[in-house]
N, C-alpha and C positions, 0 to 999 in steps of 0.2 A: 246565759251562755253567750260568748263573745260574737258576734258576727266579723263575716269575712266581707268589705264591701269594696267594693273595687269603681265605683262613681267616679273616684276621686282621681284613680291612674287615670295620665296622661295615655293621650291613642296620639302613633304617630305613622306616618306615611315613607312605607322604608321599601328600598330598593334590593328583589330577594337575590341578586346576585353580589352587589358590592355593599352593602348596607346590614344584612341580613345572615346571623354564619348559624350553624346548626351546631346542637349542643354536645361536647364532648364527653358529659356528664349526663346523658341522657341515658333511663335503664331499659329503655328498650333494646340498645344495642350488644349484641351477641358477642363483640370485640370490644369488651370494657377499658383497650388503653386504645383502642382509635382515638386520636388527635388530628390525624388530618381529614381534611374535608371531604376529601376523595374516598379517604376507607370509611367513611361516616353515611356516606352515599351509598356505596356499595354496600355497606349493609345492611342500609333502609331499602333499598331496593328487593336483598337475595334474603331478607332474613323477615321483613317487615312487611311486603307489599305495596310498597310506593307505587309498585308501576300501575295497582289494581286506582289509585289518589290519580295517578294521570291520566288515564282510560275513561274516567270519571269525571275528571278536569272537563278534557276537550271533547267529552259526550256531551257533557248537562249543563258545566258551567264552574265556577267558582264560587261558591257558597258562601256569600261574607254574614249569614248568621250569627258562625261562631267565631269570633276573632281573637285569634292567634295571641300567644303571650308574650312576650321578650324580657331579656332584664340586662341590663349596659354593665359591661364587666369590662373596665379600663375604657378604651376608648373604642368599645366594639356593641354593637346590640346579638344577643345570642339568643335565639329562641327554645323556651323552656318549655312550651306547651303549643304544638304545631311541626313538630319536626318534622312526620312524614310530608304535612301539608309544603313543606319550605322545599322536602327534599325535591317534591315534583315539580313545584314551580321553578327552582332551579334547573332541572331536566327539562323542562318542555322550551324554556330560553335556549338551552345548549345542551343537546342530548350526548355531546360529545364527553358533559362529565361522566357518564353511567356508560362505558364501554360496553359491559353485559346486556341491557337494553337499548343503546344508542338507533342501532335499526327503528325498533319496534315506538321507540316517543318520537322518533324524527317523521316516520308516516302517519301518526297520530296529528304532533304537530303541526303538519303542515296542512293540514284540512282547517285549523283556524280562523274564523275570520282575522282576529287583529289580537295575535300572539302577543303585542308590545303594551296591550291593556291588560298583561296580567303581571310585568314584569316589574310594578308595585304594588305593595296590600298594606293594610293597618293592620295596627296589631297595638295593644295593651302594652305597657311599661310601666312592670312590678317595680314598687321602690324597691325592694330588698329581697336579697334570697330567701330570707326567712318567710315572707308573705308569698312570695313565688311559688315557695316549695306548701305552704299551706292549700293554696289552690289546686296544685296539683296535683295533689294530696284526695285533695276534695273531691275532686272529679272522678278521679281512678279506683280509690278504695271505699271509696261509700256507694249511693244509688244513685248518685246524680245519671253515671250511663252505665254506661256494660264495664265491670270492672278488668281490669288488668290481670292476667294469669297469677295464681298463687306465687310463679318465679318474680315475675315482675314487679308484684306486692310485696313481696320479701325483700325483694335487692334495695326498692325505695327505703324500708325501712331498717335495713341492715347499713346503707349507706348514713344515716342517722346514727346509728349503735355508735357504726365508726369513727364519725365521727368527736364521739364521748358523751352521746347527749343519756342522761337515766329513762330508764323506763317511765320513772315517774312525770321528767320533763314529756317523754311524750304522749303522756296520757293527755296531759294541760294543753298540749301544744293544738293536737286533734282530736277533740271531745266528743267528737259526731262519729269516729271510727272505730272500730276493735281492733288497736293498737295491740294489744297481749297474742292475738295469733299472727297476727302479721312476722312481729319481732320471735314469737315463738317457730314461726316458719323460717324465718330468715340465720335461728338459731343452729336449725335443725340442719340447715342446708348445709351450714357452715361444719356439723358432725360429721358429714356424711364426706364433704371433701377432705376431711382431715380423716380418716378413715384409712387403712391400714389392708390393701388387698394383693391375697399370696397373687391373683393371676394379676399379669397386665394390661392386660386387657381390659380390665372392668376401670381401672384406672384413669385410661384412655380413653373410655366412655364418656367420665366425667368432664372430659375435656371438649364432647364433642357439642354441634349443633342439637342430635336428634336426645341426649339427656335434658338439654334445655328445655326442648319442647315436653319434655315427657316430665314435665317437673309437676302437674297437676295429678300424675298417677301418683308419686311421690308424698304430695300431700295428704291425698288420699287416706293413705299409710298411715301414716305417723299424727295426723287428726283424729284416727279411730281410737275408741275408748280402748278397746281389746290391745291394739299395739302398746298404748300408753300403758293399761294396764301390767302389763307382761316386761315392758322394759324399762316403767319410773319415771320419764321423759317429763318432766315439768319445768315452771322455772318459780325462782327465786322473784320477791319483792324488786329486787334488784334490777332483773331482768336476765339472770345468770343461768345458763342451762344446767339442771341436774338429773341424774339417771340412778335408778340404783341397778342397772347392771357393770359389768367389768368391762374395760377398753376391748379386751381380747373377744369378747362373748357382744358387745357391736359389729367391732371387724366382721365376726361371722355374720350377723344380721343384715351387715349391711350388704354384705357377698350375694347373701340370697337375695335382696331387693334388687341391687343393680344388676346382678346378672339376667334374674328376669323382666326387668324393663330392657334390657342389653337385647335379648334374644325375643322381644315382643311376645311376651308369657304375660306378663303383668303391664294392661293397659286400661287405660280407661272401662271399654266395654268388658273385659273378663274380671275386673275391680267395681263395676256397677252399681253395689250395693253391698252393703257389709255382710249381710247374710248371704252372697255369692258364694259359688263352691269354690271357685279361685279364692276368695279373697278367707272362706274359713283354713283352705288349704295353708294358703303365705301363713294365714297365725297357727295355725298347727307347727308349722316347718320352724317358725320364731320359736316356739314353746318349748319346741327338743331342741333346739339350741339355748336354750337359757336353764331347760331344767332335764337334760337328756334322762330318757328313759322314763321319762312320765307319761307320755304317750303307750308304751309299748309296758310300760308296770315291768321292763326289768333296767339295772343301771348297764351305764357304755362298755361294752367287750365282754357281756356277756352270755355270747352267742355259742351255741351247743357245736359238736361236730355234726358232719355231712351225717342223716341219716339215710344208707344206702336201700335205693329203689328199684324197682323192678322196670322192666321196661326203657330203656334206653339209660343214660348217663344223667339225665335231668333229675335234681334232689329235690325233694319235697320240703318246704316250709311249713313247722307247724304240725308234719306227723311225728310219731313217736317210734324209736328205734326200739332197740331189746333193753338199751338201758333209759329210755324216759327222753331222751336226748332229743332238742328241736332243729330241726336242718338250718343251716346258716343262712341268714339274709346276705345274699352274695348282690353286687353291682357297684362297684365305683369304691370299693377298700374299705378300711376301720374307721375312718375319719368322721367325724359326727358333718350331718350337712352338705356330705358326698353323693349319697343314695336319694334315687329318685323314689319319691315314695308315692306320688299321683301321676296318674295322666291328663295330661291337657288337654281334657275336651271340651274346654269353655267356647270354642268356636264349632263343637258337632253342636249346629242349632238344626234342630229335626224339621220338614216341611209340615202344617198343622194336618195336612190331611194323613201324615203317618199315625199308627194306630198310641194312644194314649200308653198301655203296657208297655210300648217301646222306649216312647220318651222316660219312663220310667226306671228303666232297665241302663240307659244312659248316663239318669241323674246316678244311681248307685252307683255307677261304675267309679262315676269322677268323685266320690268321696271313700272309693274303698283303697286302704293301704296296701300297694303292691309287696313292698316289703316285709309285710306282717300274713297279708292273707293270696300270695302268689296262684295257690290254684285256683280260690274262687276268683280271683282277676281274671285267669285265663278262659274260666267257664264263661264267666258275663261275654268277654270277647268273644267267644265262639258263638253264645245268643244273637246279641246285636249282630255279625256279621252275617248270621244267617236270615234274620230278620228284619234288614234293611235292607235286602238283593230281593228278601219276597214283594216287601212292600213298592220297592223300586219296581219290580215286574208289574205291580196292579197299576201304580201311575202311567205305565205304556200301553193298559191292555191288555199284558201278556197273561198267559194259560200258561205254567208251568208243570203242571200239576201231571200232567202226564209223561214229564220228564224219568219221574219216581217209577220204584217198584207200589205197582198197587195204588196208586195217588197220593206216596207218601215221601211228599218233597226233604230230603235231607241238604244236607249243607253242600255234600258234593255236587247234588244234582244242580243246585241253586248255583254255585259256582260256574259249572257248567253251561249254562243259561247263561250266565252275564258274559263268559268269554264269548260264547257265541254272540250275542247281542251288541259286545262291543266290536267284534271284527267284522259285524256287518256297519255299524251306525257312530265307533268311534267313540272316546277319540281313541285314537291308534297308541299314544302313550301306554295307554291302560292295561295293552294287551301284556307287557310281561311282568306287571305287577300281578294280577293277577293268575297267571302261568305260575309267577313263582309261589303263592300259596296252596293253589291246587296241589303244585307239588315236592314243592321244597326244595326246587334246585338253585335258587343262588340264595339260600340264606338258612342254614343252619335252624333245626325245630319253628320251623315257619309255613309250616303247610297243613294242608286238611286233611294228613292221615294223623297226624299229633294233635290238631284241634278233636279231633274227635276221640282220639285215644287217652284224652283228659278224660274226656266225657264217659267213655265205656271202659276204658280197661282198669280194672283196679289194684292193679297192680303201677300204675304208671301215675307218676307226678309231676310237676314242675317247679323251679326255684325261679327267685323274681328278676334275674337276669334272664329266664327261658320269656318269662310272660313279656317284661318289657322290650322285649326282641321281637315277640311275637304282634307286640302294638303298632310296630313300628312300621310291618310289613303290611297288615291288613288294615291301615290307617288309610291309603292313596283310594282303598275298595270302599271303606265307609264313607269319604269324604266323597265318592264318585255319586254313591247312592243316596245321597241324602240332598244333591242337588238336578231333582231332574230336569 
């Protein structure tokens, strides 16, 4: 196995303002055509944490442990490995380059003993980019330290791809790394920008800061065997990406991913672990996109007429009319990939002292299809909300119990109690979300004469436009009661 030794580079003693330029090619950088110095700064600074390298500086010291890398490109030294280290020693000489932080390094600064002992450092001097970029290499994607975000491992080695180099070159090139997911990440990425989305928004995601960061959810993704499975995603010897889905049937794919890393649905902690209810959900949601109506065992568009119900205007899902006929999954049109078919309660994390049955009662909720089974959605909701306002009254103390007829707390009662509770102890917010569930004044089938009219009247149903309406209102009530 080749060793990398680096004995042999010359260390030279360079000065980090005129001696010393920060690399334009560096993949840290959020603005990959910065060229000048200035926007190279700033976005070590607002995208990197330089300023946390200077705070550090002139706390502790200047750590010449690890010394900096450089490599002479014409008649300049550029450092390849030290950036942020260069960006702060550049700011703490003249905090005037970092306008955005200039205050905050110049009062830093100026508590120095003797500022003009840091205004040079050594640093290494790679013969060649190619050993440069080995080391760097070395450092970032193996165990030497904490490695580099999956984006960041990606971009090094998609800047390689681009280079022209083969997979096979860089197998040889870095023998100590797993070069196959790096470049397989850095393939991926590149699907996903060339990706094809009706809204624009999701587009303009791509373009932004907070996708960059969110590029480890991303990975996540498309590393799982289930994704892979489902959409073919591999590569060639080559190093060539291949799918066996359709351009059109990614588009969609890719819609539901970015929109829910867009909307902070899909993040690290509700993608935690593969067997996460979010993250079976996203492969369920891929699955009816790649093989609609396998999910639901019937094909696309065909959904029965309205079967007419009793009790208000709300259609029932799933019951059976005079002629056999199932009520239409109504929410968001015919379009595959429209329809909300979960709810997001990967953030109701219940307190341990809430009763076990409940957290129970939760975990179903969030794996039951709104659009297939709407009244049992609705039922579970009306459990949980009455069973997290009980449990929320025991973590106070309270005695509800004589609220009821006969000591038999119902859902009104327990409502009851919380409005009171909250107009005396707050917060003040709460009071007309809750007003409006008791009684359904600003939101259409959203109160507790319909929650409970699921429950008793049988002649009365809901469609999955009524339930997920109804999530929406008594969501501000669960999330109140589960944090006391």
């Amino acid at each position: 196995m080749p060793v990398l030794d680096t004995s042999d580079w010359p260390e030279e003693t360079l000065d980090v303002l005129t001696d010393l330029h920060l690399d334009s090619r560096n993949v840290r950088l959020e603005n990959v055509d910065a060229k000048v110095e200035a926007d190279i700064l700033e976005d070590l600074f607002v995208n990197e944490n330089a300023f946390g390298l200077v705070e550090g500086i002139c706390k502790i010291g200047y750590l010449t442990h690890d010394v900096p890398i450089a490599i002479k490109r014409g008649k300049k030294f550029v450092m390849v490995e030290g950036n942020r280290r260069l960006a702060a020693l550049k700011a703490i000489q003249n905090p005037q380059l970092v306008p955005t932080h200039k205050a905050r390094i110049a009062g830093l600064a100026a508590d120095l003993d003797d500022r003009a002992a840091l205004r040079k450092i050594k640093a290494l001097i790679a013969p060649n980019q190619t050993e440069a970029d080995q080391l760097v290499a070395a450092i970032h994607t193996g165990n030497i330290r904490k490695p580099w975000t999956p984006g960041r491992q990606a971009a090094f080695f998609q800047a390689q791809v681009d280079s022209g180099r083969t997979l096979r070159t860089l197998r040889t090139r870095y023998p100590t790394i797993d070069v196959d997911t790096f470049v397989f990440r850095a393939q991926m990425l590149n699907a996903f920008r060339s990706a094809k989305f009706k809204d624009p928004a999701l587009r303009d995601h791509l373009e932004s800061k907070e996708w960059t960061r969110g590029l480890s959810v991303l990975a996540r993704i498309f590393d799982s065997k289930a994704f892979r499975e489902l959409t073919g995603f591999r590569m060639d010897k080559n190093g060539r990406l291949l799918k066996s889905i359709t351009k059109s049937q990614f588009n969609e794919i890719a819609s539901i991913i970015v929109e829910g890393m867009r909307s902070g649905d899909l993040t690290t902690r509700s993608l935690n672990k593969v067997t996460s209810p979010r993250f079976g959900r996203l492969i369920d949601e891929i699955e009816e996109s790649v093989k609609p109506g396998t999910r639901s065992g019937k094909e696309p568009g065909s959904e029965a007429k309205d079967g007419a119900m009793g009790g208000g205007s709300a259609s029932s899902r799933g019951s059976s009319g005079t002629n056999g006929d199932s009520g239409r999954a109504s929410g968001g049109g015919s379009g595959r990939g429209r329809k909300q078919h979960f709810l997001a309660l990967d953030q109701i994390v219940l307190p341990e002292a809430y009763p076990v049955a409940l957290k129970r009662c939760v975990e179903e909720l969030s794996v039951l299809d709104v659009q297939e089974f709407p009244n049992a959605a609705y039922l579970m909701m009306r459990a949980i909300l009455e069973k997290t306002i009980k449990a929320f009254a025991e973590t106070k103390g309270a005695d509800i119990k004589g609220s009821g007829e006969k000591g038999r707390v119902q859902l009104n009662h327990a409502l009851k109690w919380l409005l009171a509770y909250t107009r005396k102890n707050g917060p003040t917010n709460m009071i007309q979300p809750i007003e409006r569930v008791r009684g359904g004044k600003l939101v259409y089938m959203s109160s507790s004469d319909t929650l409970n009219a699921v429950n008793h009247n049988h002649k009365f149903g809901v469609d999955p436009d009524d339930a997920l309406r109804m999530w929406d209102a008594i969501d501000p009530l669960v999330r109140m009661t589960i944090a006391p």
